[in-house]
C-alpha angles and dihedrals in degrees: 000000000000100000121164129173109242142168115281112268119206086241086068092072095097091039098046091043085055085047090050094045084041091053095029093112108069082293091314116102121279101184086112095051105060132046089198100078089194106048109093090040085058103050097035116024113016101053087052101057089038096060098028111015085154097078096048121103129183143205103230112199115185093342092315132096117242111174138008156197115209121173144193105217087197119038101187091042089046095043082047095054098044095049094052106028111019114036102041085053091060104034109085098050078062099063119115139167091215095051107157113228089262091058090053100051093047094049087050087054097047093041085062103049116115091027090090127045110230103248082219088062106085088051101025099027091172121070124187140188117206121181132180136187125255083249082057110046118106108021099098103262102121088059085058105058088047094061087043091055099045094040072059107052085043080065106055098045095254109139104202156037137203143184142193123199128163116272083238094062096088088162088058100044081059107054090043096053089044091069099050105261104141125227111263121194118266148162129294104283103022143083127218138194136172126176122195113245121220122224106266093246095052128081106275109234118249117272123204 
């Protein structure tokens, strides 16, 4: 297997949408769970990479990308957006009459975004999704594509990062925690983490 770790190209959008349906889950398949194939590409990977490709990164494994981090470097310019210019352009093409639970429950909560301000974003103003595939797990590449996203946002000037995963998601809280993002308060049902991100050109401060 030759697998790196490289920037996002605009030819990964139908690999990484099979990565985000594979992992859509809490990292298990959901494939089962939606009758609309594209729904979850189109409210957690695909905006992203639209509006900043340029802080995705994949795992490309034999010419494929496997796995992924996409990030929004500005969560309320980014909720704002998709509220008014993504999602309305794309919902309508996602209505069915035979809409699984699952469906419902995600087109109620993308029809909200946008409404509420995170209560991360003044401190962690960036937010990010990464998803990898089972052949990929554990081999420390999820750890890389942190350190290639925040190298980025360092970068870039913007000072910190948050996450939200489902309380449920007990392989995620660890891998999180394991590389020093620290727990942040959140709501019944939920976990949430943020980490502080240096400026590029200052020591970066040691992560467990």
């Amino acid at each position: 297997m030759n697998a790196r770790l490289r920037p996002y190209r605009p030819d990964d959008g139908s690999a990484l949408a099979e990565v985000c349906i594979r992992t859509g889950d809490a990292g298990r398949d959901a494939s089962s769970l939606y009758s609309i194939p594209t729904l979850l590409p189109d409210l957690f990977m695909q905006p992203y990479v639209f509006r900043h490709p340029d802080f995705a990164f994949v795992v490309d494994v034999d010419g494929v990308a496997r796995g992924y981090v996409v990030c929004a470097p500005d969560t309320a310019a980014f909720e704002q957006w998709f509220a008014r210019d993504w999602w309305p352009r794309r919902r309508p093409d996602l209505v069915r009459s035979e809409c699984t639970d699952h469906d419902r429950m995600m087109l109620a909560y993308a029809d909200a975004r946008g409404r509420v301000t995170s209560p991360y974003a003044s401190v962690y103003p960036a937010h990010l999704h990464i998803d990898l595939l089972p052949e990929v797990r554990g081999q420390g590449w999820g750890r890389r594509l942190m350190d290639a996203l925040i190298s980025r946002l360092g970068e870039k000037r913007v000072p910190g990062l948050h996450l939200v995963t489902g309380a449920g998601n007990g392989n995620a809280a660890g891998f999180y925690g394991h590389l020093g993002l620290q727990p942040l308060p959140a709501d019944p049902g939920a976990r949430a983490f943020g980490v502080r991100v240096p400026p590029r050109d200052a020591p970066e401060p040691e992560r467990r």
